[in-house]
LOKOL-742439 format. One record per residue (C-alpha): x, z, y; residue in three letters. Coordinates in steps of 0.25 Angstrom, whole numbers, padded with zeros to 4 digits, always signed. Example, Ala and Ser with C-alpha at 12.3 -4.5 7.8 and 13.67 -1.06 7.14 Angstrom:
BEGIN
+0049+0031-0018ALA +0055+0029-0004SER 
This chain:
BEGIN
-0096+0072-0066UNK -0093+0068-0052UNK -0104+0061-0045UNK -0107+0055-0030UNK -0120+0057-0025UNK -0126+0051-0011UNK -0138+0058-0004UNK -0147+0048+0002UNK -0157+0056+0012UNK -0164+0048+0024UNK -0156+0051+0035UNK -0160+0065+0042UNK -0164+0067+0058UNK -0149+0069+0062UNK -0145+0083+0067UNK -0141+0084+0083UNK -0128+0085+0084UNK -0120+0091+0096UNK -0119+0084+0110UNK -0103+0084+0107UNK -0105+0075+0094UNK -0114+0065+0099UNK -0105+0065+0112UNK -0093+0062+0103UNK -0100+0049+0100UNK -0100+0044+0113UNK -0086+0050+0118UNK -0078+0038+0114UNK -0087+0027+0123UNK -0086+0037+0134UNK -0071+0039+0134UNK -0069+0025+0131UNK -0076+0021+0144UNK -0072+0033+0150UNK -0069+0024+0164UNK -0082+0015+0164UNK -0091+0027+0163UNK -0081+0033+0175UNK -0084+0022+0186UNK -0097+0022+0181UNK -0099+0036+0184UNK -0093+0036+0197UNK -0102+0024+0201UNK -0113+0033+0196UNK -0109+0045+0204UNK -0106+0036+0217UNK -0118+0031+0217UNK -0124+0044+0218UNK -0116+0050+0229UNK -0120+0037+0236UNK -0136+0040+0233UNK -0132+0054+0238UNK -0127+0049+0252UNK -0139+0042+0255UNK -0147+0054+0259UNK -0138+0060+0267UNK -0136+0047+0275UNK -0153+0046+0277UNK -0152+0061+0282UNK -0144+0055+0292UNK -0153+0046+0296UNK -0165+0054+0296UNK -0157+0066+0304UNK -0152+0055+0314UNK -0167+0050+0314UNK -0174+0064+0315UNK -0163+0068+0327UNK -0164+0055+0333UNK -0148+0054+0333UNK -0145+0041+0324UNK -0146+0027+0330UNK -0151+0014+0325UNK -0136+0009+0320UNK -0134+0023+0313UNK -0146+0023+0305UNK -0141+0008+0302UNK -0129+0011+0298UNK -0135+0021+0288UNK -0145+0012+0283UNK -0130+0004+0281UNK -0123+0013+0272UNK -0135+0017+0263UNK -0138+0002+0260UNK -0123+0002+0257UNK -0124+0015+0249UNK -0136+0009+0242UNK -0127-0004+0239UNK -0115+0003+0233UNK -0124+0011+0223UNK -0131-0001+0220UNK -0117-0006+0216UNK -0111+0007+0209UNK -0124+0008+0202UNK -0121-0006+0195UNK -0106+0002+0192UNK -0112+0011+0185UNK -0124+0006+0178UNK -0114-0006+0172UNK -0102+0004+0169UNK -0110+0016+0164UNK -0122+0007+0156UNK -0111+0000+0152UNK -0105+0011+0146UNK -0117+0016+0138UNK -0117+0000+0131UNK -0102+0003+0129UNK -0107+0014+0121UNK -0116+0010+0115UNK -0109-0002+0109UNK -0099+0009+0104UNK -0109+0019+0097UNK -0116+0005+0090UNK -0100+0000+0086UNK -0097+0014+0081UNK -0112+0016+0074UNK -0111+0002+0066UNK -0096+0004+0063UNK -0100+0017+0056UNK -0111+0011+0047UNK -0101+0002+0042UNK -0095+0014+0037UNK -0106+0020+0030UNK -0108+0019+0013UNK -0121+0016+0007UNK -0128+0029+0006UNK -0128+0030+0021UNK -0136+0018+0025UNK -0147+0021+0013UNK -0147+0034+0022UNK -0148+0026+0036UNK -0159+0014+0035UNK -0154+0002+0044UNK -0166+0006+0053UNK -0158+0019+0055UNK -0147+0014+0058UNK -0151+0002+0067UNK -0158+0011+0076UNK -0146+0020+0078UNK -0138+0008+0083UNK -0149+0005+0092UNK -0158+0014+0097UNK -0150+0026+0097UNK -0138+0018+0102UNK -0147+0014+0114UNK -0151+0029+0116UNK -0136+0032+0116UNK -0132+0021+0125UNK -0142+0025+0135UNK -0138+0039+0136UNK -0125+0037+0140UNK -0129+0026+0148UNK -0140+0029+0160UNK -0141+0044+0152UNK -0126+0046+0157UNK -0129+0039+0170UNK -0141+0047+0174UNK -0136+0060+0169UNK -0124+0056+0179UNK -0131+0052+0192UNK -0141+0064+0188UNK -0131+0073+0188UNK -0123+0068+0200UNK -0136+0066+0209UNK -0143+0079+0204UNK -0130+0087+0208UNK -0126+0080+0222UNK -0141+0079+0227UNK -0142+0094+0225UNK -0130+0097+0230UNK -0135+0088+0243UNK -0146+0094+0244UNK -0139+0109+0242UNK -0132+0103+0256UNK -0145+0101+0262UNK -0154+0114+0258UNK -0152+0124+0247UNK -0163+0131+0246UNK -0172+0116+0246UNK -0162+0111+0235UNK -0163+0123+0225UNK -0179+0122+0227UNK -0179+0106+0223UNK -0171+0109+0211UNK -0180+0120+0207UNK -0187+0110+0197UNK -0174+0106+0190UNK -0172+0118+0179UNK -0187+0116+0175UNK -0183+0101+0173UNK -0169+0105+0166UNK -0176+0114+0156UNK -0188+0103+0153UNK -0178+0094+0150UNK -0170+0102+0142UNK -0182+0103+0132UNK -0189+0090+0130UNK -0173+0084+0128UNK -0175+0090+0115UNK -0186+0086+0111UNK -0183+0073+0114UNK -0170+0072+0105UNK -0181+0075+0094UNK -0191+0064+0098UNK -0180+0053+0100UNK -0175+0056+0087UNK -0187+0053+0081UNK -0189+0041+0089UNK -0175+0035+0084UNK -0178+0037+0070UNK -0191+0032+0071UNK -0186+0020+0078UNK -0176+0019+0065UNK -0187+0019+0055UNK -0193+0007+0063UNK -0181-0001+0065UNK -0179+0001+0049UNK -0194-0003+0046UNK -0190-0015+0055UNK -0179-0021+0048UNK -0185-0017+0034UNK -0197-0027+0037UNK -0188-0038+0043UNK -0179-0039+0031UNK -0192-0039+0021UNK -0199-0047+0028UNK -0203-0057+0017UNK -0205-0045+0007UNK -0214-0040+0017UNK -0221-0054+0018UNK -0221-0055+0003UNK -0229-0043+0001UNK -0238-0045+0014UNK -0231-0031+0021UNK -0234-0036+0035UNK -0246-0027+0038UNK -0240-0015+0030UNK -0226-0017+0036UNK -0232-0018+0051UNK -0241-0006+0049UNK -0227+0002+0045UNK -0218-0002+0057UNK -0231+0001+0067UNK -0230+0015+0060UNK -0217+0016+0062UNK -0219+0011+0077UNK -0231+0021+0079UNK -0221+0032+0074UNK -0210+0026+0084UNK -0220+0025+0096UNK -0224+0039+0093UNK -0209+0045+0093UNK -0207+0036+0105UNK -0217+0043+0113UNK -0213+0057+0110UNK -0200+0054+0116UNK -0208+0048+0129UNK -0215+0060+0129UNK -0201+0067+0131UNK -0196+0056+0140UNK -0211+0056+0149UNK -0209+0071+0151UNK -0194+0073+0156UNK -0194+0061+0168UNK -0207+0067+0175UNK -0204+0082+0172UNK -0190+0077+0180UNK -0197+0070+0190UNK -0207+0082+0192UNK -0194+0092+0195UNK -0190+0083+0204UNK -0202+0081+0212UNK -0206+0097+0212UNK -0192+0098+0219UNK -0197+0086+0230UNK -0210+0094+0230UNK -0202+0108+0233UNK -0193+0099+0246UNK -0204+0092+0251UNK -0212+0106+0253UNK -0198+0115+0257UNK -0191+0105+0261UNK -0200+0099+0272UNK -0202+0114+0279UNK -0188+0113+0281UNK -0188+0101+0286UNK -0201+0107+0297UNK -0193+0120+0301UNK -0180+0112+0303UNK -0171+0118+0292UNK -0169+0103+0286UNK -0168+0093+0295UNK -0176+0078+0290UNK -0165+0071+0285UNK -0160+0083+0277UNK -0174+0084+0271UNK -0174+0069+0267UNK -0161+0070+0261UNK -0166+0081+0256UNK -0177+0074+0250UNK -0168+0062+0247UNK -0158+0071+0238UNK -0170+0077+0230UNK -0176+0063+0226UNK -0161+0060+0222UNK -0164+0072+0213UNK -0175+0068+0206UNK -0169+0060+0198UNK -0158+0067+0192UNK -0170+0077+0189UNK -0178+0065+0183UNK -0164+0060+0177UNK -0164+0074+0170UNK -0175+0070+0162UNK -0172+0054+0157UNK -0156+0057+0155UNK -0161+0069+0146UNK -0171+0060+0139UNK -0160+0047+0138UNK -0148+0057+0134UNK -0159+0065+0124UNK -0161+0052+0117UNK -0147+0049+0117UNK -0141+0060+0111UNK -0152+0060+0101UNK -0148+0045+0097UNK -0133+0048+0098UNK -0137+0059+0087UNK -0142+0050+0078UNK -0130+0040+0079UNK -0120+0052+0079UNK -0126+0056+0065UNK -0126+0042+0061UNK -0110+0040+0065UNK -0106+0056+0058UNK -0112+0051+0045UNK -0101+0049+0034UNK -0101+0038+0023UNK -0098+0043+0010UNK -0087+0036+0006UNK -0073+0039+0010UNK -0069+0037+0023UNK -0055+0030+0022UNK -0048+0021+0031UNK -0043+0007+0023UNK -0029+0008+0022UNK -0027-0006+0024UNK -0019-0007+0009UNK -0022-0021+0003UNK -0034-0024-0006UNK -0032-0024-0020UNK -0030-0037-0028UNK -0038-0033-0040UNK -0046-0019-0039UNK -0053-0013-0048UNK -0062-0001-0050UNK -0063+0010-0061UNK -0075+0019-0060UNK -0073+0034-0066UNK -0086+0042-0071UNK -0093+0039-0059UNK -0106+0044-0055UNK -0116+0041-0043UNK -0127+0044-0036UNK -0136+0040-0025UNK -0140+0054-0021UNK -0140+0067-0030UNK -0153+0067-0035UNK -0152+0053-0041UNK -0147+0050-0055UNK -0134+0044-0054UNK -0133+0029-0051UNK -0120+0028-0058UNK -0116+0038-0070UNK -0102+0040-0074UNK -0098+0026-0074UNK -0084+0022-0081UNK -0081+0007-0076UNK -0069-0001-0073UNK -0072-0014-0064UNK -0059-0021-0063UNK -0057-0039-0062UNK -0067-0047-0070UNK -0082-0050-0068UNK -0089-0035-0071UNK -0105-0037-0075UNK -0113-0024-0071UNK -0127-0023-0076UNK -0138-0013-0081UNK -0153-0010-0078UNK -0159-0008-0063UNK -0152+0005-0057UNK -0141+0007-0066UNK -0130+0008-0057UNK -0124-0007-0055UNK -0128-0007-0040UNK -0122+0007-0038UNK -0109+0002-0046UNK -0108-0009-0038UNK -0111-0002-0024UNK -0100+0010-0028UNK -0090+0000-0030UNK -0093-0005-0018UNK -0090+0009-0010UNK -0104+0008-0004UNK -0106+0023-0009UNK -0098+0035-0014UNK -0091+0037-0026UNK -0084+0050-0031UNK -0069+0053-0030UNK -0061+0046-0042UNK -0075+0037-0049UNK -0073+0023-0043UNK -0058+0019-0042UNK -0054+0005-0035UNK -0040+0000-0037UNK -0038+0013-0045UNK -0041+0022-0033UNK -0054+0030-0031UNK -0061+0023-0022UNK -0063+0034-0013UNK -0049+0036-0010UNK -0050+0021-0004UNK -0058+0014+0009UNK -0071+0010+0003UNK -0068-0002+0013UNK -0055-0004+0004UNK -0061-0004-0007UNK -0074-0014-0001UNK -0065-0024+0003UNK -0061-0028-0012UNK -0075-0028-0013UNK -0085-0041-0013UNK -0101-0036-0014UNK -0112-0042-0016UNK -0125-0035-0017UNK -0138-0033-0023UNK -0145-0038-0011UNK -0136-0047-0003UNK -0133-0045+0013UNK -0133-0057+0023UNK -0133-0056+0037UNK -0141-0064+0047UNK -0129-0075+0047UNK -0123-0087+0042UNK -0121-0090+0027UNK -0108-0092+0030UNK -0106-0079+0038UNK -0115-0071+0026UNK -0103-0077+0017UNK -0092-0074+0026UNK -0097-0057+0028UNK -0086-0052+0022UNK -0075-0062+0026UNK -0078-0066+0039UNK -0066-0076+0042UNK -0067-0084+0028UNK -0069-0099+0031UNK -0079-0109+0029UNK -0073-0113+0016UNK -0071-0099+0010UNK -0086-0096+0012UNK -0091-0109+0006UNK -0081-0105-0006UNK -0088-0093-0006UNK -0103-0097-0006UNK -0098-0108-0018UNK -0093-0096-0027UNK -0108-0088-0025UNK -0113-0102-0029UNK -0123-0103-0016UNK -0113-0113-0009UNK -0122-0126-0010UNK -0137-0118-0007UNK -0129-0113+0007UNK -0127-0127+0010UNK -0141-0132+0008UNK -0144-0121+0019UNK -0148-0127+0033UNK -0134-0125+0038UNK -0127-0121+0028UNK -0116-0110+0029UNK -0122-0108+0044UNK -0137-0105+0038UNK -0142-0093+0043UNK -0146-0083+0031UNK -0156-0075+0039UNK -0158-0059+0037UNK -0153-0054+0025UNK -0152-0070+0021UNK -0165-0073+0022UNK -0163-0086+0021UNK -0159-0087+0008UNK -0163-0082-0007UNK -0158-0071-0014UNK -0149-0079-0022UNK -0142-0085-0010UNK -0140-0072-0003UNK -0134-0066-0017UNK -0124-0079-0017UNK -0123-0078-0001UNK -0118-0062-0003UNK -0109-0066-0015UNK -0102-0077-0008UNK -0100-0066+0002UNK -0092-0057-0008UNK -0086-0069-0013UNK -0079-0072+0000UNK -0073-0060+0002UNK -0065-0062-0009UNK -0063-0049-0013UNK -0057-0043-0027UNK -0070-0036-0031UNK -0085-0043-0033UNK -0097-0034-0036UNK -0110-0042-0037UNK -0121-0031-0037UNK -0131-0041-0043UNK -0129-0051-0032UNK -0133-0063-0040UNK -0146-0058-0044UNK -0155-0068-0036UNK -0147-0080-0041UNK -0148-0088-0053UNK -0143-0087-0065UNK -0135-0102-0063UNK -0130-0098-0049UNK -0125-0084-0054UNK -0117-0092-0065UNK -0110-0100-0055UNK -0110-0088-0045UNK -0102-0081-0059UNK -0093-0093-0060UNK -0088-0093-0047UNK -0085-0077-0047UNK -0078-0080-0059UNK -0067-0089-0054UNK -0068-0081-0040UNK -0066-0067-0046UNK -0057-0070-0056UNK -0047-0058-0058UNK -0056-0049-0049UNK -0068-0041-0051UNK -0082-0043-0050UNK -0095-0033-0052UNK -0107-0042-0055UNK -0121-0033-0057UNK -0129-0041-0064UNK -0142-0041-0073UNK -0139-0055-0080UNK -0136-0056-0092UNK -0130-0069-0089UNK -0120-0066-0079UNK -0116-0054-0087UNK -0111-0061-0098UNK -0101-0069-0088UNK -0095-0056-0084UNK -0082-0047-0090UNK -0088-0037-0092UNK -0102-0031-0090UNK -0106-0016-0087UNK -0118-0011-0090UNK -0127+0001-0084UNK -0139+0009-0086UNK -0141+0021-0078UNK -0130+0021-0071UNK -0120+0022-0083UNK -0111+0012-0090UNK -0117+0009-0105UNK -0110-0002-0108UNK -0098-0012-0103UNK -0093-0022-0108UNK -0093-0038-0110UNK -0107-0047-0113UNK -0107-0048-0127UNK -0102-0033-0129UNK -0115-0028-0120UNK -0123-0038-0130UNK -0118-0030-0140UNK -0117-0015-0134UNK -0126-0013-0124UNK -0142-0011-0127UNK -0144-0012-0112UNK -0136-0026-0110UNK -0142-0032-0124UNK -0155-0028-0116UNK -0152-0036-0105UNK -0147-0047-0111UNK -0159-0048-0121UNK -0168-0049-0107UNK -0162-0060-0100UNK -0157-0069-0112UNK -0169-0069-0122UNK -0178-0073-0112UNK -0169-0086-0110UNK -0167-0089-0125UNK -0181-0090-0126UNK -0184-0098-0114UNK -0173-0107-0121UNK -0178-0106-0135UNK -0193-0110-0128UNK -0187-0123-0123UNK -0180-0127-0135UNK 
């Protein structure tokens, strides 16, 4: 027997993967904006050949001094061109920053567009893999790591390079021998470097997923709020997120451990190599081999040098952080739904589909018992019941139907087609769902109505809530159809977020309604009228009710019974009355308890 399984493991640490993958993610942004980030670079390199000039124009000056040689109006017009060197990087600094900074938003915005795109994509076991916390912390602080990578991590590792290799090669032009003793320092700083960049890819990633275990625990207790209240939680639910805090402080500050020791192991390299000039550098000057102004250019260039040595340090701990971030989304962005990847063809919807599941079998993960078992079923128009105890399959049922997780080749046919040969959007869009637990968004009634089809009119929603029988209790909200529902629809009870998520469905209008026990939190009165009005809708189409009432049952075509995974019985209300132990069982339950309440009153 051919089965589907899905393995549901937390998500691992991901693995590193090579520079030229993660590169690969980024590569479209940089060739897109290929001529910003080329006028931003040149600003950036003319303003370091304009830094670089200002020495030589104050040896000059000194030398002049020293001689006695430069006049008053010499040294003025000195004083002149480097306030107006000083004025033009000023200006070509504001180039850079605004095209090169901008640049790394650019990207940003790119990477978030491309991460959130991709979600969409994704089928049901990936997001039982993924906690929202996960997820929300990859579109924000790994983004922000990213973006400031190749933002000032590009910039300085630019202007590093640039100034490291033009001030040395000034220097080289002053005194050979006095430049290779300054940069004596420099290979003890590269191999430091080298090793605690490793070390701090580890410890980042740690702090990122701590910081997704907190962001989770965060949105958990907002959402529950009043279940937390209900059972007195606050003290419990505080003392976990200062845990979780604790945990994240402490993984912060092994990463500031990193970071505290590369910026003054930098600074010391560059400071041993003053110390070296000052010493050499000034007997020079005493037996008259330099003269002054070559030893304060001298002096000049080195301090230059110091911060490319110190920008060794922060661009390998902001770049470190970046690829380590950049890691994480690229695993995120390579992972693979299930289902079939296959572009909508763009052919027109069908007008009454149907679906005939074949033997089908599924599983949650291999080591579970199978969730559905070989289940024969044709669901074509008319109103379909689907009931049986707790965990018997009917969620699943609805949920494969739906294509929200992977079926084998040749079990679930649409249309007379295996569904896997078709676009799981194609086969969604004939599709109207409402769930077990009903979504709303922090908006409108009316917008919560109008999800699915954004452009229907005031009228068609109205129609909408009519049919889902919640029409008049939406107008006796403060502001009607404009009401704010709150997170989650807060605001209102479960019934009328159940009517508020089937009025939804009902809108779109679509030739297939599956109800996964969506009316379970309204009364039996209101489910009545909800039935009626599904009736006269959906007439000559198909709608899946999942239900445990009797009630509603009985007003069904045809009813399907489960237990265990496995069809035992199908069939109308009065032929399960009859046949089915399990359904008898059900009815006895529910309908006794009324006769007697009814035969105590008479």
């Amino acid at each position: 027997m051919e089965t589907t399984s899905l393995d549901r493991p937390g998500p691992a640490r991901p693995t590193r993967a090579g520079l030229s993958q993660l590169l690969n993610l980024l590569r479209p942004s940089f060739t897109r904006h290929r001529l910003r980030l080329a006028v931003g670079l040149t600003a950036l390199l003319v303003v370091d050949f304009l830094q670089l000039i200002i020495p030589r124009i104050i040896k000059h000056g000194v030398d002049g001094l020293a001689a006695l040689t430069i006049s008053r109006d010499d040294l003025l017009r000195l004083a002149v061109l480097v306030i107006a060197i000083a004025l033009a990087v000023a200006g070509l600094r504001f180039v850079w920053r605004y095209l090169i900074i901008g640049f790394s938003r650019l990207l940003e915005e790119s990477l978030r567009n491309r991460i959130f795109s991709h979600l969409l994509k994704m089928d049901a076991p990936f997001f039982e893999r993924h906690t929202p916390g996960d997820l929300m912390a990859h579109s924000s602080n790994d983004l922000a790591a990213v973006q400031m990578a190749c933002g000032m991590g590009v910039v300085a590792a630019a202007d590093a390079l640039v100034m490291s290799v033009a001030t040395i090669i000034f220097m080289l032009h002053i005194h050979v021998e006095l430049t290779l003793l300054a940069l004596l320092p420099m290979p003890f700083l590269a191999w430091f470097t080298r090793i605690l960049a490793g070390r701090l890819h580890h410890r980042f990633t740690t702090v990122q997923e701590q910081f997704s275990l907190l962001t989770e625990f965060s949105r958990s207790a907002v959402i529950s709020i009043r279940l937390i209240k209900a059972y007195t939680m606050e003290r419990f639910q505080t003392a976990q997120l200062d845990r979780l805090g604790r945990q994240y402080v402490k993984s912060n500050i092994a990463v500031a451990v990193i970071q505290g020791l590369i910026s003054p192991i930098a600074t010391l390299a560059g400071n041993l190599g003053m110390l070296i000039i000052l010493f050499v550098g000034g007997r020079l000057v005493i037996t008259g081999v330099l003269t002054m102004g070559d030893f304060v250019a001298f002096i000049s260039y080195l301090a230059m040098l110091v911060w490319p040595m110190m920008a060794i340090g922060w661009v390998a701990n902001i770049v470190q952080r970046g690829l380590t971030s950049l890691n994480r989304i690229h695993h995120l962005l390579i992972s693979q739904s299930a289902l079939p990847d296959i572009a909508d063809s763009g052919e027109p919807p069908l007008v009454r589909p149907s679906f005939s599941l074949r033997n089908l079998t599924f599983r949650y993960a291999p080591d579970l018992p199978p969730a559905l078992d070989a289940i024969d079923l044709e669901i074509g128009p008319g109103i379909h019941g689907i009931t049986g105890r707790t965990g018997s399959g009917k969620s699943t049922l609805c949920r494969l139907l739906a294509r929200l997780y992977p079926v084998p080749d040749g079990r679930v046919l649409f249309g007379d087609r295996d569904v896997n040969t078709l676009a799981p959007a194609f086969v969604r869009s004939h599709i109207a769902y409402v769930g077990q637990e009903p979504i709303l968004f922090s908006d409108t009634v009316a917008a919560n109505i109008a999800l699915g089809r954004p452009e229907a009119t005031e009228e068609e929603i109205v129609e909408a809530a009519r049919s889902a029988a919640i029409d008049d209790e939406i107008r006796d909200l403060p502001d009607g159809y404009a009401t704010l529902v709150g997170e989650r629809g807060v605001k209102l009870s479960g019934g009328q977020r159940q009517r508020l998520a089937l009025a939804r469905a009902l809108l779109c209008n679509r030739p297939v309604l599956v109800i996964d026990d969506g009316l379970s939190a309204v009364d039996v009165a209101t489910e009545h009228e909800v039935f009626a009005g599904l009736r006269q809708r959906f007439a000559g189409r198909t709608v899946l009710i999942v239900s445990n009432r009797i009630k509603m049952l009985s007003l069904t075509d045809r009813i399907v019974v489960l237990d265990e995974g496995r069809i035992v019985c199908a069939g109308g209300h009065d032929e399960l009355l009859a046949a089915s132990t399990l359904y008898r069982s059900m009815y006895d339950k529910q309908m006794r308890p009324q006769a007697d309440e009814k035969g105590a009153a008479g």
